[in-house]
N, C-alpha and C positions, 0 to 999 in steps of 0.2 A: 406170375412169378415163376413158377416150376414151367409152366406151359412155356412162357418165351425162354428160356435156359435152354430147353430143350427143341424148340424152334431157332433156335439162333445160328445154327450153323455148325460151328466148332465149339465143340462141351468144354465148360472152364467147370473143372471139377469144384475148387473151394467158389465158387460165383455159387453152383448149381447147390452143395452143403450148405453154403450160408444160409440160401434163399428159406431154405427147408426148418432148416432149424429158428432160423426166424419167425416162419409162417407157425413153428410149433408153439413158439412162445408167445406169438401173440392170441392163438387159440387158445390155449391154457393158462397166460399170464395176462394180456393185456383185453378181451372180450370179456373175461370175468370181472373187470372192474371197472369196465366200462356200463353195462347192466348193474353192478353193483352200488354204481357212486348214482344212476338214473333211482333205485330201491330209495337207497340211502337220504336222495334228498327229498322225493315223494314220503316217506317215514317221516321224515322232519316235519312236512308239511301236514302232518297228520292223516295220510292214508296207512290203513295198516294191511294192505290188501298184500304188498310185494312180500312183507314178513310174514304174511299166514302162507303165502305160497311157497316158501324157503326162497325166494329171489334176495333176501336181504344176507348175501354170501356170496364169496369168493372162491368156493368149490365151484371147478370151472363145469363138472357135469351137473350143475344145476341150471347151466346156460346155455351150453352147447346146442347149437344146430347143426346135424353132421352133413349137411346140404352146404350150409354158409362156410364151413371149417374146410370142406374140400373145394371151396371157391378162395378161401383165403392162401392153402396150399397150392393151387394151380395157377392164380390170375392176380393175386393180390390186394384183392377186395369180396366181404364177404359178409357175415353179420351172428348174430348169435338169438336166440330167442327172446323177442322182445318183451320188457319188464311189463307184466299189467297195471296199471292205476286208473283209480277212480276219483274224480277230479270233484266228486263231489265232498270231500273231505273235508276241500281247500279252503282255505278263508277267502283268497283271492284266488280263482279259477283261474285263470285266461295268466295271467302273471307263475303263478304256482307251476303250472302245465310247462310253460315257456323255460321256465330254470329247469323244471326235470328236465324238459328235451335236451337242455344245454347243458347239462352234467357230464353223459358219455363223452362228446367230442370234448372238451374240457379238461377231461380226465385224460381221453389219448394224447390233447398236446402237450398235458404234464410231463405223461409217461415220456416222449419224443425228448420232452428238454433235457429231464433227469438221463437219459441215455446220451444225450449229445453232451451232458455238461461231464458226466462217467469218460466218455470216452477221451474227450479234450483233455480230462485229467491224466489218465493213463499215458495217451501219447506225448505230455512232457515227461515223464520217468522213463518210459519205455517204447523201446521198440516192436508194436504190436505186430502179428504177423496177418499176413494179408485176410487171410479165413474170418480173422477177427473185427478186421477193417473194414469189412463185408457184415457180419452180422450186425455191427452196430449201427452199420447203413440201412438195411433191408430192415431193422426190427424197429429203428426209428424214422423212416421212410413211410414205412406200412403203417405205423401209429397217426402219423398226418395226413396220411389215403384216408384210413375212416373214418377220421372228424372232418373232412370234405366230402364226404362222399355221406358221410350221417347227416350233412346241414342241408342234404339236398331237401327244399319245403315241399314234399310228395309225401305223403302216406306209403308205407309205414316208416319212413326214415323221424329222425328227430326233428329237423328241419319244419316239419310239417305242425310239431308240437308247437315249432316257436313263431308259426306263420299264423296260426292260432291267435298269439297275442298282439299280433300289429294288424290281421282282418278285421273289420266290421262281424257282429255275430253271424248279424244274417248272411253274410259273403262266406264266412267260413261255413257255416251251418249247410249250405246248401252245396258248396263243394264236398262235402261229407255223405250226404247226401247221393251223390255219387262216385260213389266208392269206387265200383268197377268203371267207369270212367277214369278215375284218374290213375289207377292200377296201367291203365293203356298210357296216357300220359307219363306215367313212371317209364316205361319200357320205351316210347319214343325219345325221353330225354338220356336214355341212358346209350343209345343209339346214337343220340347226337353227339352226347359228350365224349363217348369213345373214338367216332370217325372222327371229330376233328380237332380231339384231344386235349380241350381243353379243361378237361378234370387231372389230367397230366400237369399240363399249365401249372394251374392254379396250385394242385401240390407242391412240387419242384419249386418255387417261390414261395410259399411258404415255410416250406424245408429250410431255401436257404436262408430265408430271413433267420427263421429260428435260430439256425447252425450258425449265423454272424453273429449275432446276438448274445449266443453263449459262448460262443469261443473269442470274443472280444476280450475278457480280462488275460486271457492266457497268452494274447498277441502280445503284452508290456512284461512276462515273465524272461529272465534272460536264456 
């Protein structure tokens, strides 16, 4: 985010503001409820592990990882500390596990719609100015980066929660098993998806489905 502004050539000051104050909000706004709603539905499920740890809140320094937050500021992808559960709780393990996983991303393409359907609104009354045009790109951009980039099925990502529920025990069990194995596999897939950009891809198309989607009722307003 900040890194390519600043790699890019010629500084576009409201691009390079935008980006920033975006990246703040999704640190402080959108990563706390992201862990939150993962608490949240692990708690339903009868763990009470996330609420004895104060994980079951929206104060964002109960989440922050200041590693992942300066990744979210410079690159646009990042992460926060992840929610603990103990899955032996669960009535249904392997199902239980799979909706926590799938809560955070969940949650960020909520947060993405509720910004795009904000914004869609505003720009029939008004004429936003570009700064603004900008934040609501970058802050609902960034929301759909990390529910793509959380589904990847690697440890520690979500993904990997919900790859849990469609393996065979002993297939998953034994990829767990090797852990640092696949900590290397996280880092060769992350490699691949950035040269050849297809976590780009797949965002951006998601994005715009979303962005069509929600700004459809607003195309028949006069």
């Amino acid at each position: 985010m900040l890194l390519d502004a600043l790699l890019g050539g010629s500084l576009n000051w409201n691009y390079l503001l935008a980006g920033v104050l975006s990246s703040l909000a999704v640190i402080f706004f959108t990563l706390p409820l992201h862990e939150w709603a993962h608490a949240f539905v692990a708690t339903k499920f009868g763990d009470p592990t996330p609420k004895y740890q104060g994980r079951l809140s929206i104060n964002p320094f109960k989440h922050i990882d200041y590693i992942g937050a300066l990744m979210i500021i410079f690159v646009g992808i990042g992460w926060a500390k992840p929610v603990n559960v103990d899955m032996r709780y669960f009535k249904n393990p392997k199902r239980d596990m799979a909706l926590v996983g799938a809560a955070g991303p969940v949650m960020n393409l909520l947060v993405a719609v509720v910004l795009l359907f904000i914004y869609n609104l505003l720009n029939v009354f008004l004429t936003l100015p570009l700064i603004i045009t900008y934040i609501f790109y970058f802050f609902s951009y960034i929301n759909v980066s990390l529910a793509i980039f959380n589904l990847i099925p690697v440890p520690p990502f979500d993904g990997s929660r919900i790859l849990n529920c469609i393996l065979p025990d002993r297939i998953y069990y034994k990829l767990m098993q090797n852990e640092q194995m696949m900590y290397i596999i996280l880092f060769v897939v992350l490699i691949f998806l950035n040269r050849t950009g297809i976590l780009s891809f797949i965002t951006s198309n998601v994005y715009s489905f979303l962005n069509f989607i929600v700004s459809l009722p607003f195309r028949f307003l006069p």
